[in-house]
NUDOVEX-527275 format. One record per residue (C-alpha): residue number from 1; residue in three letters; x, y, z. Coordinates in nm, 3 decimals. Example, Ala and Ser with C-alpha at 12.3 -4.5 7.8 and 13.67 -1.06 7.14 Angstrom:
2
nr 1 | rest ALA | x 1.230 | y -0.450 | z 0.780
nr 2 | rest SER | x 1.367 | y -0.106 | z 0.714
This chain:
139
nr 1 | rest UNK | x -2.547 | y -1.384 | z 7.551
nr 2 | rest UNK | x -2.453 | y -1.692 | z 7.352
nr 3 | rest UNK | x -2.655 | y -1.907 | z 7.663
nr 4 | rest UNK | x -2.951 | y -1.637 | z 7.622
nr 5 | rest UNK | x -2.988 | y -1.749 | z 7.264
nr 6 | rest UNK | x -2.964 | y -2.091 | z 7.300
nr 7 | rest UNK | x -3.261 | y -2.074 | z 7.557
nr 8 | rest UNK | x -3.478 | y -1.877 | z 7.288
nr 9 | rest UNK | x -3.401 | y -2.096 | z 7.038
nr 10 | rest UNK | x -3.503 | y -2.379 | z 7.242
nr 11 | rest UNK | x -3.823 | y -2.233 | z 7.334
nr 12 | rest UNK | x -3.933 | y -2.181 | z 6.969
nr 13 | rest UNK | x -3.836 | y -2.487 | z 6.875
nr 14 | rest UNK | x -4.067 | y -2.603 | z 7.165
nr 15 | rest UNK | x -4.351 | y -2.312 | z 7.044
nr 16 | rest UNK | x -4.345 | y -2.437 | z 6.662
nr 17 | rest UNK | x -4.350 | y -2.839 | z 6.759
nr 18 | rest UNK | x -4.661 | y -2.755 | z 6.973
nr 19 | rest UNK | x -4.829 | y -2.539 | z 6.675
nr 20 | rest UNK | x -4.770 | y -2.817 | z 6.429
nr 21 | rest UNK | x -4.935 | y -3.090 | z 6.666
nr 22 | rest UNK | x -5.233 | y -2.875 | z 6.734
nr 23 | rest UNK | x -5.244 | y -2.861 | z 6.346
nr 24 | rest UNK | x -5.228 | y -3.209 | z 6.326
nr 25 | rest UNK | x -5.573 | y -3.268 | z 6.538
nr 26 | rest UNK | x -5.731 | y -3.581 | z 6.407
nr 27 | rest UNK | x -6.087 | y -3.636 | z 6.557
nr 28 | rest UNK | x -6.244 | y -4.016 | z 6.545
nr 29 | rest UNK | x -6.583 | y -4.136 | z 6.537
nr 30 | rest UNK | x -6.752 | y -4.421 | z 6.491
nr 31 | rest UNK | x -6.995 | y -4.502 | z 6.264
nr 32 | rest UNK | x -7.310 | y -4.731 | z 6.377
nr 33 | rest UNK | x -7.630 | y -4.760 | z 6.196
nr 34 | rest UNK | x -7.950 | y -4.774 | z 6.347
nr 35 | rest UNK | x -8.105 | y -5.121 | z 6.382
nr 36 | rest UNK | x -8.271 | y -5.215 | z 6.135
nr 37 | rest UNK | x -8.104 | y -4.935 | z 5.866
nr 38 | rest UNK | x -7.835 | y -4.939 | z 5.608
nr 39 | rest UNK | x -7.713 | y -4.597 | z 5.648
nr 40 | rest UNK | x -7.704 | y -4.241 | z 5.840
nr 41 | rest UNK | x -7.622 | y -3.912 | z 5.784
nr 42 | rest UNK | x -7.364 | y -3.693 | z 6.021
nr 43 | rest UNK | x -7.362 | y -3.326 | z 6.007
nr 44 | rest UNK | x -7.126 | y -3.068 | z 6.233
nr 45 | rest UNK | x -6.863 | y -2.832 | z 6.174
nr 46 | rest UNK | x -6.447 | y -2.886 | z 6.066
nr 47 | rest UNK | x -6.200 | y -2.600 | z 6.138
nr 48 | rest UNK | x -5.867 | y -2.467 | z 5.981
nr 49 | rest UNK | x -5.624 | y -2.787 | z 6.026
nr 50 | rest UNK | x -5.864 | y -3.030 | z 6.184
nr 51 | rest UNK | x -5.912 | y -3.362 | z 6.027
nr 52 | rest UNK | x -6.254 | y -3.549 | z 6.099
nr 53 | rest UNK | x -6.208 | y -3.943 | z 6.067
nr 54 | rest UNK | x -6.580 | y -4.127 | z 6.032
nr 55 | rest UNK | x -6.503 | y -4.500 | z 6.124
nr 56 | rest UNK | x -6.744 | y -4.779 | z 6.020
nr 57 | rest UNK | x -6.694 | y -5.179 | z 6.000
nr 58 | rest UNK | x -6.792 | y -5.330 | z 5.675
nr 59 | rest UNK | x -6.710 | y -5.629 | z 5.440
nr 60 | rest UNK | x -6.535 | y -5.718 | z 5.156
nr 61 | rest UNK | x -6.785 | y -5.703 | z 4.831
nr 62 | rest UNK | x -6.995 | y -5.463 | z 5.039
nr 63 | rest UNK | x -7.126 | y -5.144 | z 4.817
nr 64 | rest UNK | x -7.033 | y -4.833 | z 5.012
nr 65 | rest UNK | x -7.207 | y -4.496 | z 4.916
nr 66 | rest UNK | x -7.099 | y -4.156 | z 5.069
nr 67 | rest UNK | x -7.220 | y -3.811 | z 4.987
nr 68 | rest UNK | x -7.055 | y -3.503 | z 5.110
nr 69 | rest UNK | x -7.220 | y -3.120 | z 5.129
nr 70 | rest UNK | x -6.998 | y -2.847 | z 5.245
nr 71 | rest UNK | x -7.104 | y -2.507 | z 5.331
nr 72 | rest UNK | x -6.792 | y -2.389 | z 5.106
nr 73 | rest UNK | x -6.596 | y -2.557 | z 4.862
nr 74 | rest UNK | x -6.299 | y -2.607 | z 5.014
nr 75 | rest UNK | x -6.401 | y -2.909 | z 5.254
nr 76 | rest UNK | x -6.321 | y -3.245 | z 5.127
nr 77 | rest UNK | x -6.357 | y -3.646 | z 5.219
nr 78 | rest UNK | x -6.090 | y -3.941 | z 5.151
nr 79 | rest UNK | x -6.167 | y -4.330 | z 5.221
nr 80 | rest UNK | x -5.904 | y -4.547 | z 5.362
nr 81 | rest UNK | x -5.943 | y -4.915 | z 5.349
nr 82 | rest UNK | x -5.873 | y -5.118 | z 5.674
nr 83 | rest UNK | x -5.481 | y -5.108 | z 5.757
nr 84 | rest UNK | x -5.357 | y -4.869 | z 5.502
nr 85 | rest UNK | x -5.285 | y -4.507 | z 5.470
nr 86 | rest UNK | x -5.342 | y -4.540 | z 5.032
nr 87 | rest UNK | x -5.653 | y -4.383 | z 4.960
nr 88 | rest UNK | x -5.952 | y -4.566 | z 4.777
nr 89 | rest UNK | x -6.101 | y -4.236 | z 4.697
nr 90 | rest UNK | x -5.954 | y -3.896 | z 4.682
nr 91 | rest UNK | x -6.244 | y -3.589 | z 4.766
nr 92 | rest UNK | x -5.993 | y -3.304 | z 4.578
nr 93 | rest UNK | x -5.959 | y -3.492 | z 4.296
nr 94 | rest UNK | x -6.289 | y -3.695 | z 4.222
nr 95 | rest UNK | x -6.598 | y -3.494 | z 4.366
nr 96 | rest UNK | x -6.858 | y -3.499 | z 4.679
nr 97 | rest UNK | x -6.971 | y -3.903 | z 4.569
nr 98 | rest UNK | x -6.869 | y -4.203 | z 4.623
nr 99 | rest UNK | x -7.050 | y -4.516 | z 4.511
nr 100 | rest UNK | x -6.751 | y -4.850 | z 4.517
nr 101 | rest UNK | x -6.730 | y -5.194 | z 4.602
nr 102 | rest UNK | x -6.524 | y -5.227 | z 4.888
nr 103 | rest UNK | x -6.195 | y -5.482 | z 4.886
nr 104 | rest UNK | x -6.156 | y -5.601 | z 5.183
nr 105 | rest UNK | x -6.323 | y -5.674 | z 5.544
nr 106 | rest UNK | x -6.247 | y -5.432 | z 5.804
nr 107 | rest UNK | x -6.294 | y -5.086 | z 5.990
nr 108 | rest UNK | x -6.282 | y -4.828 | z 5.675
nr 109 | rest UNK | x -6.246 | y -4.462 | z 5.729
nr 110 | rest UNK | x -6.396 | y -4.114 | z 5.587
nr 111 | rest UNK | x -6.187 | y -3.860 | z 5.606
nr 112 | rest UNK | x -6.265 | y -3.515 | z 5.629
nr 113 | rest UNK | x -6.058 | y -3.201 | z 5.586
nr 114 | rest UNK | x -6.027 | y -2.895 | z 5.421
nr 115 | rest UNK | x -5.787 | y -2.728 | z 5.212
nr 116 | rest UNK | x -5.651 | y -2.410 | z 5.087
nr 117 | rest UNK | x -5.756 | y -2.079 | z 5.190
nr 118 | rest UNK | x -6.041 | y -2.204 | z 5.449
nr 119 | rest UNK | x -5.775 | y -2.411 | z 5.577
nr 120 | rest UNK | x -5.515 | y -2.179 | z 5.643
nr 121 | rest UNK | x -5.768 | y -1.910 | z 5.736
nr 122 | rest UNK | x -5.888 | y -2.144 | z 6.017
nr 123 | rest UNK | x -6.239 | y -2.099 | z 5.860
nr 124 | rest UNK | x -6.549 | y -2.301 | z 5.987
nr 125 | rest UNK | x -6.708 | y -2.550 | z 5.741
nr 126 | rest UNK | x -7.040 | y -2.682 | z 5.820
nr 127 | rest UNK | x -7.055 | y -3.019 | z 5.653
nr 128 | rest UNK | x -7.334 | y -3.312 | z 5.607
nr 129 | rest UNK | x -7.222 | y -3.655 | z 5.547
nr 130 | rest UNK | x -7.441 | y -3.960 | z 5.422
nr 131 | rest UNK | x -7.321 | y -4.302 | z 5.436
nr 132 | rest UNK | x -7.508 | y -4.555 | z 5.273
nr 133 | rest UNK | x -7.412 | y -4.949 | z 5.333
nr 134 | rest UNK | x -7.649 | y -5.219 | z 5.275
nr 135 | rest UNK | x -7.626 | y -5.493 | z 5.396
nr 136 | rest UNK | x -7.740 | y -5.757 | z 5.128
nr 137 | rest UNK | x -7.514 | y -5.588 | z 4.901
nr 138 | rest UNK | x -7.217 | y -5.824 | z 4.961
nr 139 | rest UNK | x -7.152 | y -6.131 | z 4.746
């Protein structure tokens, strides 16, 4: 009996390490502008416990601009300078805009995610994402 439980409690261990990985999806893509253009818009959908990361190269002194639409309120967008996990901007905290000179050269990210009820419900957010970068706005 003692063996039996052992073996159970093994394979939930096993069950709840698998859940909180497949909670812990984190999708990248990368960013590239058009020739010729200094920005794009993404749109597309984020479920439950995913996490979205938008990657694009830019430079120190560079003005970034990033709006964010969400189908419901719950959906949300960081930015993470290169080589750091300390936010520059915080979504939850600050709002759908983000207009900021940026600090340092590098591969910056845009996070999104959602939180709360949508979140734990495992509800579908469609989102729409503008990123706005131009190019002579460096010093």
């Amino acid at each position: 009996m003692k063996k039996l439980f052992v073996y159970i409690f093994a394979g939930l261990l096993m069950f709840g390490t698998t859940t909180i990985w497949a909670e812990a999806s984190i999708f990248q893509k990368q960013i590239q502008f058009k020739k010729g253009t200094s920005g794009t818009t993404v749109s597309g959908k984020i479920k439950g416990h995913e996490t979205l990361d938008y990657q694009l190269r830019a430079k120190a002194g560079q003005t970034m601009a990033v709006d964010f639409k969400a189908s419901k309120g719950a959906a949300y967008f960081n930015i993470f300078p290169p080589g750091t996990d300390a936010a520059l901007f915080i979504g939850s905290s600050s709002g759908n805009h983000f207009k900021g000179e940026l600090p340092v050269d590098g591969v910056y990210t845009v996070r999104l995610y959602l939180m709360g009820g949508a979140k734990d419900g495992n509800k579908v957010v469609n989102y729409s994402l503008k990123i706005n970068l131009p190019v002579g706005s460096s010093k």
